[in-house]
N, C-alpha and C positions, 0 to 999 in steps of 0.2 A: 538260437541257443549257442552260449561261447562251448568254445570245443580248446582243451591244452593238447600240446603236441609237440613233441622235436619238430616234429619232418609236417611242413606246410602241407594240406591235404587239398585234393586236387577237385573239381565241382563232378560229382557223377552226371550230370546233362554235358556239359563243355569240356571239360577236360582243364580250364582255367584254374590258377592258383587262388586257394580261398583267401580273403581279406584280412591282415591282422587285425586284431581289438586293439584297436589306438585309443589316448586320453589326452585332453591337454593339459597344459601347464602354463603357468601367467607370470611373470615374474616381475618383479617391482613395485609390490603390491604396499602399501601400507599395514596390513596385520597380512602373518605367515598362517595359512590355512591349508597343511599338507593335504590334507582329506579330500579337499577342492579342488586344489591340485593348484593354490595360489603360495608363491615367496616372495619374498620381501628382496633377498639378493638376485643383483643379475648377473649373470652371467655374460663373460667374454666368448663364451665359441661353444659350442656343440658337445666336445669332450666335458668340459666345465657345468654343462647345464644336466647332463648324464649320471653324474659325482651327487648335483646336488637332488634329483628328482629317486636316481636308484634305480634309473629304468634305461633303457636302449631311447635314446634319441631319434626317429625318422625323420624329422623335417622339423623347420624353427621358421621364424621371422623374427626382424632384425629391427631395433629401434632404430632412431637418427643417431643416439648416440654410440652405435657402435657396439649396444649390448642388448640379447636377445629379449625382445617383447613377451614369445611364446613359442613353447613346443609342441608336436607331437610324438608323446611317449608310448612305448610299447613293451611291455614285460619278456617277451623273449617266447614268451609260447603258447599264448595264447591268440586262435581266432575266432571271427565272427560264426562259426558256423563250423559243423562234421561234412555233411556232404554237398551242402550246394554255395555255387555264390550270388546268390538271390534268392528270392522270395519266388518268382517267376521262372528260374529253374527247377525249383521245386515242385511247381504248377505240371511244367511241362513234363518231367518226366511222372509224377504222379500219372498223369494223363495217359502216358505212353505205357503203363504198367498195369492202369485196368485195360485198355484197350487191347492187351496182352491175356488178361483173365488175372491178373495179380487183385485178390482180395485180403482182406482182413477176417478174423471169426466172427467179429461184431456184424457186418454185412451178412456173411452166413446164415446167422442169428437170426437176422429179421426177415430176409427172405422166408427161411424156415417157419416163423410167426408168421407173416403172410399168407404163404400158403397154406397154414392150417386156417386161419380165421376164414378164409375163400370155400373151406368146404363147406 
């Protein structure tokens, strides 16, 4: 789930920086489909491809001629994720929280149903 933010938020398992929500961007496209994230102009340099997409640039590739094939854009505050950065840190400390006693009321619940249907 994307998470906005100033301040990069950090993985509760690792302590690692979470991953921006990057998009790409095509440029030289025959039909301009911003939504796609395809344009028709290309761009000479990084600053220039920034102006035309409206987003923070991280990283491009470069055609032969000299003008950017495609970027990786980033809106400025948005990322992948609130607390973890994976799927498998999530795993892990899940794991490490029941084996703490950390439940939810839903568990609660059923055990509670359990044990009455047992008597």
């Amino acid at each position: 789930m994307t998470y906005k933010s100033t301040l990069q938020p950090l993985c509760r398992y690792c302590g690692k920086p979470i991953a921006k929500e990057t998009r790409g961007a095509w440029f030289g496209r025959l039909t301009a489909n911003h939504s796609s994230g395809d344009y028709r102009q290309k761009p000479r340099s990084m600053e220039e491809a920034a102006k035309l997409v409206g987003k923070q640039v991280v990283s491009v590739r470069w055609d032969d001629d000299g003008t950017l094939f495609s970027a990786t854009t980033w809106d400025g505050e948005t990322y992948v994720d609130e607390f973890f950065c994976s799927n498998q840190h999530a795993r892990y400390m899940g794991a490490k929280a029941a084996k703490m006693g950390y439940r939810m009321p839903a568990y609660d619940q059923a055990e509670l149903a359990r044990k009455e249907k047992v008597k």
